[in-house]
C-alpha positions in Angstrom: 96.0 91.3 115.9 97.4 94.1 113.1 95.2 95.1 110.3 97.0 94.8 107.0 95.8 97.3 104.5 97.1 97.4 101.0 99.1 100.3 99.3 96.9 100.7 96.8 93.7 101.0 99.3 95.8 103.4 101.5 96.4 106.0 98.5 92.5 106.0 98.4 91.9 106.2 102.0 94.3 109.2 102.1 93.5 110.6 99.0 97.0 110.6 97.9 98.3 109.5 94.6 100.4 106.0 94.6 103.5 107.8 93.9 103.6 109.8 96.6 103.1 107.3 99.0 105.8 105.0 96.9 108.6 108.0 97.9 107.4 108.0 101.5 108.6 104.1 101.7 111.8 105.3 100.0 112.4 107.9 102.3 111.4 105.8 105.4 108.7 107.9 106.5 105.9 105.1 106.3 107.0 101.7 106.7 105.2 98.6 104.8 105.2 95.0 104.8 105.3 93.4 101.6 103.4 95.9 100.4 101.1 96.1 103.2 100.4 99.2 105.4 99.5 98.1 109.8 96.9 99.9 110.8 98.9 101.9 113.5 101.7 103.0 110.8 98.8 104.1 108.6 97.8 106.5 111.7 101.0 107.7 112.8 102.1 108.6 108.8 98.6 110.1 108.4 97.8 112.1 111.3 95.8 115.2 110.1 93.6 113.3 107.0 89.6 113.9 108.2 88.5 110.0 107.8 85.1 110.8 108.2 85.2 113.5 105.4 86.1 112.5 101.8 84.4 115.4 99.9 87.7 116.7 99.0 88.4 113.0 97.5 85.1 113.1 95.5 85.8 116.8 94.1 89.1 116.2 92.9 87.8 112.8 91.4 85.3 114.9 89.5 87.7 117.2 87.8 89.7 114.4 86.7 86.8 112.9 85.5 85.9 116.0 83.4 89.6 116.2 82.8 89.9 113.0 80.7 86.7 114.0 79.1 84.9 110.3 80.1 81.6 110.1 79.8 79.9 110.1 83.2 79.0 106.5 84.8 76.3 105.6 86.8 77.9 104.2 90.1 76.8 100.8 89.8 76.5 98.3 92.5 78.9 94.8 92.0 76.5 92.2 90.4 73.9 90.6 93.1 75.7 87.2 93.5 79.2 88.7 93.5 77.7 91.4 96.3 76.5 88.8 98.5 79.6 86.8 98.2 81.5 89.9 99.7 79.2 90.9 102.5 79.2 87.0 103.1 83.1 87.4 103.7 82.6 90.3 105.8 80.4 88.6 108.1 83.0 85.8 108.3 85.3 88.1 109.1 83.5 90.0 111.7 82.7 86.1 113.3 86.1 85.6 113.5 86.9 88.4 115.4 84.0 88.6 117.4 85.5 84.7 118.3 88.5 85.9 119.2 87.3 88.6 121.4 85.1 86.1 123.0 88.2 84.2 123.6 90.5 86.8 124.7 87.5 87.9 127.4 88.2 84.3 128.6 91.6 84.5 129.2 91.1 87.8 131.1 88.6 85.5 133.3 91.1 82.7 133.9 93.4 85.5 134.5 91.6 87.2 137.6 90.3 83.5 138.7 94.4 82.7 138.3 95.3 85.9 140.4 92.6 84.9 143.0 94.0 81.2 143.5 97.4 82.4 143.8 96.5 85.1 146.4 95.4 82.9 148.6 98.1 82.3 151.5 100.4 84.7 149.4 102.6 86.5 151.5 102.0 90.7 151.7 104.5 91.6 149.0 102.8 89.1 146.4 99.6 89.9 147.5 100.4 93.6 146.5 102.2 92.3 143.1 99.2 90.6 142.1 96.6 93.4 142.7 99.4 95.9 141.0 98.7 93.7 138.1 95.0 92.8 138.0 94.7 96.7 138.7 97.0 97.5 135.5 95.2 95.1 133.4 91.2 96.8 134.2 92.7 100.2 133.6 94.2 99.2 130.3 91.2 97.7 128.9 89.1 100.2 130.1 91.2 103.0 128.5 90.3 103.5 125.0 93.7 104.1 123.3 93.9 108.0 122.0 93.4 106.8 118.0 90.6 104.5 118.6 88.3 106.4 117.3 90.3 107.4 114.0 91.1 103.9 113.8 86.9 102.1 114.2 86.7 105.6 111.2 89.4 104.0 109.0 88.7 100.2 109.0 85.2 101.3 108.4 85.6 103.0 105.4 88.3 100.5 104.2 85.7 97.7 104.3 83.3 99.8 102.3 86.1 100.5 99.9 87.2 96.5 100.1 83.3 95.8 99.2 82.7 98.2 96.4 86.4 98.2 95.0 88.2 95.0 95.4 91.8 95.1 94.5 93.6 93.5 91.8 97.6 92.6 91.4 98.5 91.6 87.9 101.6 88.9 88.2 104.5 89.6 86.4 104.2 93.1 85.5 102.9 94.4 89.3 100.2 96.6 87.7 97.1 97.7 90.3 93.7 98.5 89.5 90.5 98.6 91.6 87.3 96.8 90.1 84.5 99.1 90.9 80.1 98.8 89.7 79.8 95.7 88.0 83.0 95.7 86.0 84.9 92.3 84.9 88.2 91.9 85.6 88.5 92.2 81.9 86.7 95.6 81.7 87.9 97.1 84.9 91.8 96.6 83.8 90.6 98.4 80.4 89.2 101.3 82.1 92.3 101.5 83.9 94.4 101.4 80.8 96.2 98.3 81.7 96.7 96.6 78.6 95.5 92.6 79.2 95.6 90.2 76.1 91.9 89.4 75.1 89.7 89.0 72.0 85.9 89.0 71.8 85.5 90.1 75.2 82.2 87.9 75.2 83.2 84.7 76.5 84.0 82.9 72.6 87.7 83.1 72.1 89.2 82.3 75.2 92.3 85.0 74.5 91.9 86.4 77.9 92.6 83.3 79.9 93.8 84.1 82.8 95.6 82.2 86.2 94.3 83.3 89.8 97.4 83.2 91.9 95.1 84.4 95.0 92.1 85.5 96.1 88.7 84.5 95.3 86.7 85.2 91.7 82.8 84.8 91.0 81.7 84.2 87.3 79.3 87.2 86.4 78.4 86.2 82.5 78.2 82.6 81.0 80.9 81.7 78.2 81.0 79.6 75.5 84.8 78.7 75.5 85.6 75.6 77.3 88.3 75.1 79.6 90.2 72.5 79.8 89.9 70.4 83.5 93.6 70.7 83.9 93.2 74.6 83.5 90.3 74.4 85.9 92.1 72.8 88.4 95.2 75.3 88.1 92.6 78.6 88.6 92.4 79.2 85.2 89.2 81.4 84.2 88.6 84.0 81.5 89.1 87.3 82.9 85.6 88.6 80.3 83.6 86.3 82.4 84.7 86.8 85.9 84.4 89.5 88.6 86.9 89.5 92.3 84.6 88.9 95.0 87.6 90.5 97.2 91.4 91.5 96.5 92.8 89.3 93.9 96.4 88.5 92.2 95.9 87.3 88.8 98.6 86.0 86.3 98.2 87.3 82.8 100.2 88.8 80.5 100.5 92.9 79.7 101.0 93.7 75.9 103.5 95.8 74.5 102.9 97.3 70.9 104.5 94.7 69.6 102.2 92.0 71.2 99.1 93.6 70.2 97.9 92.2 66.3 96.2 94.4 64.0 92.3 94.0 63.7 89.9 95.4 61.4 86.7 96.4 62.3 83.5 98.5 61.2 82.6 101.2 63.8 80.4 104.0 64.2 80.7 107.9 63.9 79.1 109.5 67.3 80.0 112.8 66.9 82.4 115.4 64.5 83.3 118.0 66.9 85.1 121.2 65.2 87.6 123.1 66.8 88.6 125.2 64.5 88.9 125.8 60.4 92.3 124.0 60.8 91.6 121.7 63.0 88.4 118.8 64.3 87.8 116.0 65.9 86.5 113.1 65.1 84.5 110.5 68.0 84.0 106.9 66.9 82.5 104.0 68.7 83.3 100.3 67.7 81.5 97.7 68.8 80.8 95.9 72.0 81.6 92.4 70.6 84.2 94.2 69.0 86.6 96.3 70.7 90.0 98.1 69.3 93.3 96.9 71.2 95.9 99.6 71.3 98.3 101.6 73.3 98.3 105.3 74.2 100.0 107.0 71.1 99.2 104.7 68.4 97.5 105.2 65.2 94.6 103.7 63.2 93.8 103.6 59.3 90.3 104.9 59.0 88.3 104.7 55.8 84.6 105.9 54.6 83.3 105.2 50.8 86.9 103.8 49.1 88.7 106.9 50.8 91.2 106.7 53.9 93.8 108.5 56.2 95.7 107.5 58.8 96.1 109.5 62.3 97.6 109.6 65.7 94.7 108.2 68.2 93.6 111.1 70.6 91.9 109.0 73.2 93.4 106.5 75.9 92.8 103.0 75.7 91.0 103.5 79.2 87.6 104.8 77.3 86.0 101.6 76.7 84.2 102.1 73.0 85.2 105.4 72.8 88.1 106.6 70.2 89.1 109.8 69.2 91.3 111.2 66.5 91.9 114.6 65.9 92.3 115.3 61.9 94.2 118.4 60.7 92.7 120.1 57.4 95.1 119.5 54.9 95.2 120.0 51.0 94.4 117.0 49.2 93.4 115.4 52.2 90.0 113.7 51.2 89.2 112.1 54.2 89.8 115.5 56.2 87.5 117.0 53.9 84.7 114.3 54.5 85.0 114.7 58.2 84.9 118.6 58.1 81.4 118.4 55.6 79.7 115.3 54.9 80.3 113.2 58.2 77.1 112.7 60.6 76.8 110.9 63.5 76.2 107.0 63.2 77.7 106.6 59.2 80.3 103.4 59.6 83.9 103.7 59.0 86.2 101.4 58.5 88.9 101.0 60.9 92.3 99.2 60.9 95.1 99.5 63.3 96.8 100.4 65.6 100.2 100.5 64.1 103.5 102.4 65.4 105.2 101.7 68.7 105.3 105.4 70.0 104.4 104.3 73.8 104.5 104.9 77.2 107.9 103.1 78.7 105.6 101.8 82.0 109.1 100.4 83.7 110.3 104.1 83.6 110.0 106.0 87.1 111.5 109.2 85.8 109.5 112.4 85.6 108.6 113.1 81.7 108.2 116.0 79.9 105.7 115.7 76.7 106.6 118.0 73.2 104.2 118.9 71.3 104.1 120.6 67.8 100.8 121.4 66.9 98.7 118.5 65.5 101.1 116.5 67.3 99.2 116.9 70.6 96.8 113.9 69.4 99.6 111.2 70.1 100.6 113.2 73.0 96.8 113.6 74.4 96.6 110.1 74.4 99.9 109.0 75.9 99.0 111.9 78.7 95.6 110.1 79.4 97.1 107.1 79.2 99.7 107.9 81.7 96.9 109.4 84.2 94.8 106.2 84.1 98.0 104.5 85.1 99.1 106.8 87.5 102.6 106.5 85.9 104.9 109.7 86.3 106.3 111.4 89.2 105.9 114.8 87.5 104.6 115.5 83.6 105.0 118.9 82.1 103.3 119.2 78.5 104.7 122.1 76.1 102.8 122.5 73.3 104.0 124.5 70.3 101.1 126.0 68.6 101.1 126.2 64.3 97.8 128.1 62.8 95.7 125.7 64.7 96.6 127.1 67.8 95.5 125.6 71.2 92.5 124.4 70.3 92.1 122.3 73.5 93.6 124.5 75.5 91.3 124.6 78.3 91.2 121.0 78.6 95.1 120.9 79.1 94.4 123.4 81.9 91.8 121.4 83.7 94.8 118.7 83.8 96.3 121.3 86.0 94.3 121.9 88.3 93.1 118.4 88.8 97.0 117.1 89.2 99.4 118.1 91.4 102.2 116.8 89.1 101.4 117.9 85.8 102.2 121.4 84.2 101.7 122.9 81.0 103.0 125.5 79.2 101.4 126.7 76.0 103.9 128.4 73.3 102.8 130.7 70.2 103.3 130.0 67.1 107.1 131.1 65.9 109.3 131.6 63.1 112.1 131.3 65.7 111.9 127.5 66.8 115.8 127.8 67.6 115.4 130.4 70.4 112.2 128.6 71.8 113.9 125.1 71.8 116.6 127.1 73.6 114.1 128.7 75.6 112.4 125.6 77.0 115.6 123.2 77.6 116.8 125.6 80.0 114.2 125.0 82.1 116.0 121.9 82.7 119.2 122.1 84.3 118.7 117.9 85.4 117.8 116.6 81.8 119.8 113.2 82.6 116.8 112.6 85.5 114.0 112.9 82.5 112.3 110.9 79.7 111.1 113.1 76.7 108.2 112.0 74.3 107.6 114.5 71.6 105.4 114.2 68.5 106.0 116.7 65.0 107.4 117.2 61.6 110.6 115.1 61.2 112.5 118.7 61.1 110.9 120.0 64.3 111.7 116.4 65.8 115.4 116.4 65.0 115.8 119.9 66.0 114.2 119.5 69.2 116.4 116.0 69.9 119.8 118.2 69.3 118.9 120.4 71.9 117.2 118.0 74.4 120.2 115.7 74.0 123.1 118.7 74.4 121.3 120.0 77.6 121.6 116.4 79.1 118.9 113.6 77.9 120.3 110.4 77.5 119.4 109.6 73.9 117.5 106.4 75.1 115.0 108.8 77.2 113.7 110.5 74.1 110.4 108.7 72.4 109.4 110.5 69.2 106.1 110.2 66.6 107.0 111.6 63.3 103.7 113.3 61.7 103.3 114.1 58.0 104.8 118.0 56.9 
């Protein structure tokens, strides 16, 4: 009897990003099943990985935690009735097999009482045939094969994984996430900055319907929206409301920029954090019956006492509550001025958005390189995060092109480095010689054609940066650009 483990569960086991796993199967090194990885191949493909040691795991998992600058969960167990739902599984699972090794210790019965009633008045040479296989068949069984060990090691810590992070498959669009604590469905694809249709997230609207294709779902929180029977009957539930009690495919829709309306809403400052005299940041939380839809790269309207200002978001939609902007100090910019002095932590501002389609392309395999000119790393932050979340790129390589601002996160872009294997950054100075630096960073890049580029500036630095992107190679569908204000 194989064990089936899913892709998603094997990067985890093996502490490997998707992606990597992804070019394996393309280069035939480890061989799947509809998605599915046997037990053995999982073995054979992954000799030298320690399964009773995933300190390396949780390290790297805590540098990319401090690397997308999330606040720091408390590991929650899955809610009680959804936990005892899973262990229930697991002990019908381990019946079932304990059933079938109870029957297959029958069959080796009936097979010695078989070799004894056909040994009787058996000539010499079938008498020896018979004992060459009865012998054969005690030395295999009592021969633990050489993996056993690393295999008992691996299905254990899959279960655990199974019970604390059930899987889930979002039909059409093939997005992954695990659901981990006591997360809904709902809030678990959020934090995983996959992008599901919903409203109130409390159980009102009924904008996060949702089909389940397979698999089996618990409700976690009582909601006022009524289903229809027919929707019922189909597996329809709202996704706000309900929690996998083990690896689940769900059919829902994943919006686009275009899909997703703009809302208004009231929310809250937490914290003004300065960077520099040029440059700060501004932390807002909205509320929890109230949360902003938006995509890595858009931008809000914000407003505070008949004042306003629009800016790139600096955040990823993964950050529950949380959004960030970063706001450059600009003459005549009022609301800059606000945030820099009078702003304190808790005043409400008025929010409205997102607007502009400058997003990640989530169909595109190709490795990307992100552009940056100065206060244009907000958009790019955020498309960056985004991407992470979503594991999406094969390789990402940042440049950021300092103005009088300079770096001022630099140290948070490094931390990207060392917590990824496939991102790179490179910071540039500030120049008065943007030719030679464009020049400078495109020759890097003698396979342009295999790229997409995403680059956020002034609509000069933008059109100068596309001429020489495009003449070393990039298809001028590749390049995605935001266009900030001179």
């Amino acid at each position: 009897m194989s064990h089936l483990i899913p892709l998603s569960r094997v990067a985890r086991l093996v502490g490997q990003p998707r992606r990597v796993l992804q070019e394996m199967i393309r280069n035939d090194t480890l061989a799947t099943f509809d998605g599915l990885v046997e037990l053995d191949e999982l073995l054979r493909a992954f000799p030298d990985v320690k399964w009773d040691d995933d300190a390396e795991i949780r390290r790297v998992n805590e540098i990319k935690d401090k690397a997308f600058a999330k606040r720091v969960r408390e590991r929650a167990l899955p809610d009680k009735d959804v936990l005892v739902a899973r262990l229930n599984e697991m002990g019908d699972d381990y019946a079932a097999v304990k059933a079938l090794l109870k029957h297959y210790g029958n069959v080796m019965t009936w097979l010695d009482e078989k070799i004894d009633e056909m040994d009787e008045g058996a000539s010499m040479e079938t008498h020896h045939a018979l004992h060459s296989v009865r012998a054969f068949l005690l030395r295999n069984l009592a021969e633990l094969p050489p993996d056993a060990v690393q295999a008992q090691a691996v299905v254990a810590q899959e279960r655990i994984l199974k019970i604390m992070a059930p899987n889930v498959t979002i039909q059409p669009s093939g997005h992954e996430f695990f659901v981990e604590g006591n997360d809904t469905l709902l809030e678990a694809a959020l934090r995983n900055g996959v992008s599901l249709g919903y409203g109130c997230s409390n159980g009102n609207c009924g904008e996060c319907k949702a089909r389940v294709v397979s698999g089996e779902v618990k409700k976690v929180h009582a909601h006022d929206y009524v289903l229809k029977q027919a929707e019922k009957d189909a597996g329809v539930i709202l996704l706000c409301s309900y929690a996998p009690v083990n690896d689940v495919v769900i059919e829902s829709s994943v919006a686009g920029a275009r899909d997703i309306p703009v809302q208004q809403l009231t929310a809250r400052v937490k914290s003004v954090e300065i960077f520099n005299e040029q440059m700060a940041a501004l932390h807002i939380l909205t509320p929890r019956s109230q949360r902003l839809r938006f995509l890595g790269g858009q931008s809000i309207q914000l407003s505070i006492n008949g004042i306003s200002g629009r800016y790139a978001i600096a955040s990823c939609p993964c950050e529950d509550r949380h959004i960030e902007v970063q706001i450059p100090r600009r003459a005549e910019d009022a609301f800059a001025e606000a945030v820099f002095n009078t702003l304190k932590p808790n005043d409400p501002v008025m929010v409205e958005g997102p607007f502009g389609e400058f997003v990640l392309d989530e169909d595109s395999p190709r490795p990307v390189i992100f552009l940056a000119f100065g206060a244009g790393f907000a958009p790019i932050k955020s498309l960056i995060q985004h991407a992470m979340s979503l594991e999406f790129a094969e390789s990402m390589d940042l440049h950021w092109l300092a103005d009088a601002a300079g770096h001022y996160q630099d140290n948070l872009c490094r931390a990207w480095t060392d917590a990824l294997d496939n991102f790179n950054y490179v910071p540039h100075a500030p120049t008065g010689d943007l030719e030679t630096l464009l020049k400078n960073i495109v020759v890097d890049y003698p396979d342009m054609h295999r790229f997409d580029v995403y680059a956020a500036g002034t609509a000069f630095q933008l059109e100068r940066a596309h001429e020489h992107f495009v003449r070393e190679g990039l298809h001028g569908s590749r390049w995605f650009a935001s266009v900030l204000a001179d």
